[in-house]
SETI-822112 format. One line per field, with one value per residue (C-alpha): residue in one letter; chain; x, y, z. Coordinates in steps of 0.2 Angstrom, whole numbers, plus 5000, padded with zeros to 4 digits. Last residue first. Layout:
REM SETI-822112
rest: A_... .
kette: A_... .
xx: X_... .
yy: Y_... .
zz: Z_... .
//
This chain:
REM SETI-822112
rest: X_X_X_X_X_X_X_X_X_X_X_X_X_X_X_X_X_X_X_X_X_X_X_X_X_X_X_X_X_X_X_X_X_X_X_X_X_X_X_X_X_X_X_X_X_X_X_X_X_X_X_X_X_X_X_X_X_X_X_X_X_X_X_X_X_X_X_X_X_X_X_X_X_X_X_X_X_X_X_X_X_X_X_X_X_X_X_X_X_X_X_X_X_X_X_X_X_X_X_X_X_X_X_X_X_X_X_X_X_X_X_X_X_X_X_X_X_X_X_X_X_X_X_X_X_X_X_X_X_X_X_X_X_X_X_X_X_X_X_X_X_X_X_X_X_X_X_X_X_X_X_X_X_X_X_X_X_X_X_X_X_X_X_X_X_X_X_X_X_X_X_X_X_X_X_X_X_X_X_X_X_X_X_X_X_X_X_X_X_X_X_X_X_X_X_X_X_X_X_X_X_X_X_X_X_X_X_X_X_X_X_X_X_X_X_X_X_X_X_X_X_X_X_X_X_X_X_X_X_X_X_X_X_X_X_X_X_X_X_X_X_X_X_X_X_X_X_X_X_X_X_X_X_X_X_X_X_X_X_X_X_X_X_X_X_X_X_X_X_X_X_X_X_X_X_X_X_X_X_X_X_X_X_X_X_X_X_X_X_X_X_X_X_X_X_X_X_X_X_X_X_X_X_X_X_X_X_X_X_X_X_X_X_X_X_X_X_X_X_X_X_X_X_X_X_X_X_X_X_X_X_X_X_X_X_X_X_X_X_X_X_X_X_X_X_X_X_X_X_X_X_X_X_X_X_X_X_X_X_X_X_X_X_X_X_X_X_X_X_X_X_X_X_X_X_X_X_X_X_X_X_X_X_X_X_X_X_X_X_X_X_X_X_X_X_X_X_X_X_X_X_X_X_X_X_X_X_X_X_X_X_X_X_X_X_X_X_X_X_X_X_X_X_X_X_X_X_X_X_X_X_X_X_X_X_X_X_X_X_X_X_X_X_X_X_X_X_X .
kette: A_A_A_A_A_A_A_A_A_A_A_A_A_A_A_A_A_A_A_A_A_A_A_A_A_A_A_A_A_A_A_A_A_A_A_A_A_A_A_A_A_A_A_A_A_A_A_A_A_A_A_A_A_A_A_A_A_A_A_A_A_A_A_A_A_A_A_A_A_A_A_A_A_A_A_A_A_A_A_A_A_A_A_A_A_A_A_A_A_A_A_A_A_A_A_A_A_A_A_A_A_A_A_A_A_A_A_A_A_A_A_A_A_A_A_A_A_A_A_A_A_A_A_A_A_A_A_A_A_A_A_A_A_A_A_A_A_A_A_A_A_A_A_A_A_A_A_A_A_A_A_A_A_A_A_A_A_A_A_A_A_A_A_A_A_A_A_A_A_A_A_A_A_A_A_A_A_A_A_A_A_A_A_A_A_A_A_A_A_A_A_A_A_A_A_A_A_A_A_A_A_A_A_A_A_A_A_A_A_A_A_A_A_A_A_A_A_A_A_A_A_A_A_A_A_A_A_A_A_A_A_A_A_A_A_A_A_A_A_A_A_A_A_A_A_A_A_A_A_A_A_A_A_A_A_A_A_A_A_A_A_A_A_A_A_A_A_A_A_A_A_A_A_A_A_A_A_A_A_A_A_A_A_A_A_A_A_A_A_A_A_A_A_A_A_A_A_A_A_A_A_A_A_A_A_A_A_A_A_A_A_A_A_A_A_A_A_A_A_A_A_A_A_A_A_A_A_A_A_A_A_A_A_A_A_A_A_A_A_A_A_A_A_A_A_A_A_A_A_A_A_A_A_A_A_A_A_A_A_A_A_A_A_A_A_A_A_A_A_A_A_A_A_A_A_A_A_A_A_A_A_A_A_A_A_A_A_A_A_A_A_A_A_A_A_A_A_A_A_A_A_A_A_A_A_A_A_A_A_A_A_A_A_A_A_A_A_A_A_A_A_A_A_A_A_A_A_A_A_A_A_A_A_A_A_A_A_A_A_A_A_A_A_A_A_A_A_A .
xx: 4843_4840_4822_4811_4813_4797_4788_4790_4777_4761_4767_4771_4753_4743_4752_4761_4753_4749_4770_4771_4758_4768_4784_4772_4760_4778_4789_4787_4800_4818_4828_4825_4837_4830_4824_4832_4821_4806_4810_4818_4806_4793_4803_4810_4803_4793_4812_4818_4809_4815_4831_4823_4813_4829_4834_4830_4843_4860_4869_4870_4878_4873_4865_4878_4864_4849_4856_4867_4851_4842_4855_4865_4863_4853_4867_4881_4877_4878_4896_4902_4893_4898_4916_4918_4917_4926_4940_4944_4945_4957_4969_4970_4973_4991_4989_4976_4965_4961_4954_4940_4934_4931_4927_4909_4907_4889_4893_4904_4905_4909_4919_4920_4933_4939_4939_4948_4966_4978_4984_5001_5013_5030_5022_5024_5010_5006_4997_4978_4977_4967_4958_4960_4949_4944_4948_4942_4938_4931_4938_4935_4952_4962_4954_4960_4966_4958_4968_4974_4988_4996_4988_5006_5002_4998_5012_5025_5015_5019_5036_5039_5031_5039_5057_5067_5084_5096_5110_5125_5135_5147_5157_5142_5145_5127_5126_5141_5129_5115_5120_5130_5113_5102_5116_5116_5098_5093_5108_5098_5080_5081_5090_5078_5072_5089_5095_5115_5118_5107_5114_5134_5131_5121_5137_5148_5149_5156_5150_5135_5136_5156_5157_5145_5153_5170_5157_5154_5170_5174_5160_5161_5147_5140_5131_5140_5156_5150_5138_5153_5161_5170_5168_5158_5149_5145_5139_5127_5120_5119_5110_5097_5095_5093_5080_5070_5071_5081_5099_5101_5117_5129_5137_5124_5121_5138_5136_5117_5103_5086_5076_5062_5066_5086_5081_5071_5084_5097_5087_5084_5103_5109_5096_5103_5119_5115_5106_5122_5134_5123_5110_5105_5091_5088_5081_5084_5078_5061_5055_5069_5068_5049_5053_5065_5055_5042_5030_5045_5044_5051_5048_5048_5028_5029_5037_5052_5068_5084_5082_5081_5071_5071_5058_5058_5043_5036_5049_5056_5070_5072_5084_5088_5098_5109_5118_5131_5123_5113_5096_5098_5089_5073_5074_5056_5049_5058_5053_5035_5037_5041_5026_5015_5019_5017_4999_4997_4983_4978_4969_4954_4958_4945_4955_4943_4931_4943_4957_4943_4935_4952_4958_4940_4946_4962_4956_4968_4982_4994_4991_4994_5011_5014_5011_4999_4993_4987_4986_4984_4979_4978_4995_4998_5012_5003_4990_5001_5008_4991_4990_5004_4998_4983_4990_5000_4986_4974_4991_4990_4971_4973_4986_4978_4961_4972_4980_4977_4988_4984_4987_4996_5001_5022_5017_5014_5031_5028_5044_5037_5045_5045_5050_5046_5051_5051_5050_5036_5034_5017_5018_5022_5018_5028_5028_5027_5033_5027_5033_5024_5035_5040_5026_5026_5011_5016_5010_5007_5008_5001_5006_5000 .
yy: 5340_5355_5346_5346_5365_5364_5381_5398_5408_5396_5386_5400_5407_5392_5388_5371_5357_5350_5347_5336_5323_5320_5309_5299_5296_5285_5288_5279_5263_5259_5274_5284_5300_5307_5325_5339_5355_5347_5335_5349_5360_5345_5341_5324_5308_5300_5299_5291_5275_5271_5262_5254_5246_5235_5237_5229_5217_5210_5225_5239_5255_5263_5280_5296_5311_5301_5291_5305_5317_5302_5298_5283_5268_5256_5259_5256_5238_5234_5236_5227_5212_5214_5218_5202_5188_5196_5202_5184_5179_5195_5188_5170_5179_5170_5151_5148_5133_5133_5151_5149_5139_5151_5166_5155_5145_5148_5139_5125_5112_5096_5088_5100_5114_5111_5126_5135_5135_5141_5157_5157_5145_5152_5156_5138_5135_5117_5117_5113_5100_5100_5088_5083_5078_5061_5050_5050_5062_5054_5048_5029_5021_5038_5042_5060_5061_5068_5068_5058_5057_5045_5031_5023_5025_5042_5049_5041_5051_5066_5062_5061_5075_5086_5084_5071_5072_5077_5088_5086_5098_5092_5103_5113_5128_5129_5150_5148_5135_5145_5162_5154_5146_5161_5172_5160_5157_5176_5177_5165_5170_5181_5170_5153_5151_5151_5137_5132_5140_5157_5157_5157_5169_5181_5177_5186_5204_5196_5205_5195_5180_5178_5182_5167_5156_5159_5157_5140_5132_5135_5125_5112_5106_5087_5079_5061_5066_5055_5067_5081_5098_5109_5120_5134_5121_5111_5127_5130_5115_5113_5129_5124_5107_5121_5131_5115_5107_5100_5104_5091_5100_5091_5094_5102_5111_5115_5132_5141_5133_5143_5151_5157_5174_5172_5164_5179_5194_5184_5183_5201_5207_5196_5203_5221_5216_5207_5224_5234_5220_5220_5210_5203_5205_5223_5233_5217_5219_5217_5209_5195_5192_5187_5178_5167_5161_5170_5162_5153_5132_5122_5107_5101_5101_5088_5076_5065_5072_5068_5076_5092_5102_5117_5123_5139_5149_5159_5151_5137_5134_5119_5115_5098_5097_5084_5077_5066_5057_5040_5054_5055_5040_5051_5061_5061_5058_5075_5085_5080_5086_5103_5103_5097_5109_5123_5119_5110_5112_5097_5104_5092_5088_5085_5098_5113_5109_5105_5119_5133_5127_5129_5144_5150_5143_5150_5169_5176_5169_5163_5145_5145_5146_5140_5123_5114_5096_5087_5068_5056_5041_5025_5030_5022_5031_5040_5046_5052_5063_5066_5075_5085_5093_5097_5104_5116_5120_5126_5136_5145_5150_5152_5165_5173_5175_5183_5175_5186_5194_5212_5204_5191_5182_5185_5174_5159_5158_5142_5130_5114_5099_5081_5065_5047_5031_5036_5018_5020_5005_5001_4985_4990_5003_5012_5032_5046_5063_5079_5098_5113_5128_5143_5147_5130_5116_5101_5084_5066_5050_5033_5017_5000 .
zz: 5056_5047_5038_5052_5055_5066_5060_5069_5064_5065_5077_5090_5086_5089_5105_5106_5112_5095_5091_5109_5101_5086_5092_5103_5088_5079_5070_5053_5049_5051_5048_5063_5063_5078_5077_5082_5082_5084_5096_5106_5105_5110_5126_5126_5133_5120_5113_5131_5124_5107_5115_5130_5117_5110_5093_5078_5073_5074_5067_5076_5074_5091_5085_5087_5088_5094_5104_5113_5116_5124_5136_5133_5146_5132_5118_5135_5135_5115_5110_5125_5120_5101_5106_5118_5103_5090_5103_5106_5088_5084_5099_5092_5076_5077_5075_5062_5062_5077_5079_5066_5081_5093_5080_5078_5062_5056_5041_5034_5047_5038_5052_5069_5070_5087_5101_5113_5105_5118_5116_5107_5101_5106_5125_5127_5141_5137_5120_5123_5107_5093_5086_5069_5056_5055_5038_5020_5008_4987_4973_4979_4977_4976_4994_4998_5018_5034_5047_5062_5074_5088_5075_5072_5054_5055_5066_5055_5040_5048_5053_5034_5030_5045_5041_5030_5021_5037_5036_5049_5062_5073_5084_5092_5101_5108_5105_5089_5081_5086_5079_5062_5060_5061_5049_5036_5035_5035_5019_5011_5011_4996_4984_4993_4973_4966_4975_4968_4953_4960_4977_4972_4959_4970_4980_4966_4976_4990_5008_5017_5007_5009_5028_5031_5017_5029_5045_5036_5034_5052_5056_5045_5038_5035_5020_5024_5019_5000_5000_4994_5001_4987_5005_4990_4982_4994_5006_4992_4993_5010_5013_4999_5012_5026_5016_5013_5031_5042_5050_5063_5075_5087_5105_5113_5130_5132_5126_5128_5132_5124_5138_5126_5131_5128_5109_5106_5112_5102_5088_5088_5091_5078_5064_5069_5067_5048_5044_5047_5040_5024_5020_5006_4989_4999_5010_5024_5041_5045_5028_5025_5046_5041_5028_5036_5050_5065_5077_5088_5090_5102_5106_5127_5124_5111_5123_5118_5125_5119_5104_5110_5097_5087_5075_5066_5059_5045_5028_5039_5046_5057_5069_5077_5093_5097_5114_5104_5089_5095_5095_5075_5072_5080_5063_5057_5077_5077_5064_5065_5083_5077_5066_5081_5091_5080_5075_5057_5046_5037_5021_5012_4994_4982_4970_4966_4980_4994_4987_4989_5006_5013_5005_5013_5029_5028_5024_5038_5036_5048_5049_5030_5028_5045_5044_5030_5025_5011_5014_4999_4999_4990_4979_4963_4955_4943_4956_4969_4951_4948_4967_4962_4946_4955_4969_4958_4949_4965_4973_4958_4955_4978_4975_4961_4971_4983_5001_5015_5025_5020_5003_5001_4984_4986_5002_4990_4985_4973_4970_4966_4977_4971_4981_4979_4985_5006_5015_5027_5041_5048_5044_5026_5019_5003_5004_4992_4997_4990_4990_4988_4989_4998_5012_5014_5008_5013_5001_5010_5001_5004_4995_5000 .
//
């Protein structure tokens, strides 16, 4: 049995397909298409163009599954979507356009993808594995086997590219100014500092690109076993921060990471001189393949395209409470249920996304702040600056001080109604007047 599992990063789109047996994947396919989707944003969220391209990459992909006889297919997303703000509609855009249904990913469970993915690596001496991902980065102690001891920091390559960078790289200014951030971040999170580790996992799509370029510029080789050499690399370091020929370097080697690799260089050169590691080593498998691990052992679930019955298969996910890692965010409050496509309350929209946690609380207390005080207003007030609601008619205890004003001053300001005639109450004051006062000084009705 075949299954295959396709990531959606805020880069590219990559697949893996996967051989079962016994509850044992043996990788036999790898594809990744290189698709910026964040170039596609718009006041974070993701355009119609965006989703028109992300829509024929998936398509393409889930054919090649197809081609080489995958059962299922499991779509899944980390921070490339958890962030954005129309995810559900991106959601409900891919399902109906491609059959696929989209697994999004907190930041827990990404970094502990990365680490039931490379568990082998636990033998090495006291290793650490880092992740660098496009809008987040993973790091985790491999010698401890709870999700909540991951880590995982709400911000990635992208993110550093935009703060800090004017142009394609930085310069020494822009890379000091970096330094000081990351540094302030890691301290925060409580990240060890020397003597902590001794060896480095790089995983991921922009460490693999790293790799590469490093090769070329160490005239390193795979036969070494993919590994880097420190002092080598603050040489590349130096070189892709000041050489004029290191757009050269990027381009022959990972031209679509140009603009995130001088943020890489400078993250890793920070935490391999912060744990002063002596071994550092690049692994081929990150949160895909732990993914899929999760899967089969039945320690995660998802829903999954059926290639035998065209059709969704599987459970959706259900969130976890995370443990207090501030890196995560608020805790998610509320599980997006199976096949619930409407009347979704702010609760649930936020678990499926990881920052407008905040947004989805102020969502639900607004409204009942909102409406209190409308009732308390004085009669001048509401009529002048009307509550803006928008959930219906309003209460009585609205209308009600209007009966109560004077008739001059119902006559000379009267409230704006907009839903209906006034009522007798707002006439009767305008017959009490004296015959000779109405008849030379009309109502203005129409100075309001």
């Amino acid at each position: 049995m075949k299954y295959s599992v396709i990531d959606i990063s805020s880069s590219s789109l990559s697949v893996v397909v996967a051989s079962v047996n016994a509850d044992r994947a043996e990788i036999v396919f790898k594809e990744r298409e290189a698709v910026s989707l964040v170039h596609y944003l718009e006041d974070h969220r993701l355009t119609e163009r965006g989703m028109d391209k992300l829509v024929e990459v998936l398509r393409n992909l889930r054919e090649t599954c197809k081609n080489l006889g995958a059962e299922r297919c499991y779509l899944i997303s980390t921070a490339a979507l958890r962030r954005v703000e129309n995810s559900e509609e991106i959601a409900a855009c891919v399902l109906r356009e491609t059959g696929l249904p989209i697994n999004f990913i907190d930041g827990a469970t990404e970094a502990y993808c990365d680490y039931v993915a490379n568990i082998y690596y636990a033998t090495c001496d006291r290793p650490v594995l880092i992740d660098l991902g496009g809008k987040s980065i993973e790091i985790c102690d491999l010698s401890k086997s709870a999700k909540e001891e991951m880590q995982c920091f709400s911000f990635g390559l992208l993110d550093l590219y935009r703060k800090f960078i004017r142009n394609i790289h930085p310069d020494e200014r822009e890379a000091k100014e970096m330094r000081a951030f990351l540094k302030d971040k890691f301290d925060r999170a409580g990240l060890p500092g020397e003597g902590v580790y001794s060896t480095a996992i790089m995983v991921g799509a922009a460490n693999a690109a790293m790799y590469e370029i490093y090769a070329e510029f160490a005239d390193a080789s795979d036969e070494d076993g993919r590994t880097i050499k420190y002092k080598k690399f603050k040489k590349l370091v130096k070189y892709l921060l000041s050489d004029e020929d290191r757009s050269r370097l990027i381009l022959n080697n990972a031209p679509e990471k140009l603009y995130l690799i001088g943020s890489a260089a400078i993250v890793l050169k920070l935490l391999f001189k912060r744990f002063g590691v002596d071994h550092i080593l690049v692994s081929d498998r990150g949160v895909k393949e732990g993914y899929l691990q999760l899967v089969l052992e039945g320690r995660e679930c998802g829903l999954y395209y059926d290639f035998t019955s065209d059709g969704v298969g599987g459970s959706e996910r259900v969130w976890p409470e995370p443990a207090g890692a501030p890196a995560y965010g608020k805790k998610k409050k509320k599980t997006v249920e199976k096949g619930t496509t409407e009347k979704k309350k702010a609760g649930c929209k936020a678990s499926a996304k990881e920052k407008p946690f905040a947004q989805a609380d102020l969502a639900l207390s607004a409204p009942e702040a909102a409406e209190a005080p409308a009732v308390e207003q004085p009669a001048e007030q509401s009529a002048a600056e009307p509550a803006p609601k928008r959930r219906g008619r309003p209460k009585k205890a609205v209308e009600a001080p209007a009966v109560e004003q004077p008739a001059e001053q119902s006559a000379a300001e009267p409230a704006p109604k907009r839903r209906g005639r006034p009522k007798k109450a707002v006439e009767a004051p305008a017959a009490e007047q004296p015959a000779e006062q109405s008849a030379a000084e009309p109502a203005p009705k129409r100075q309001a």
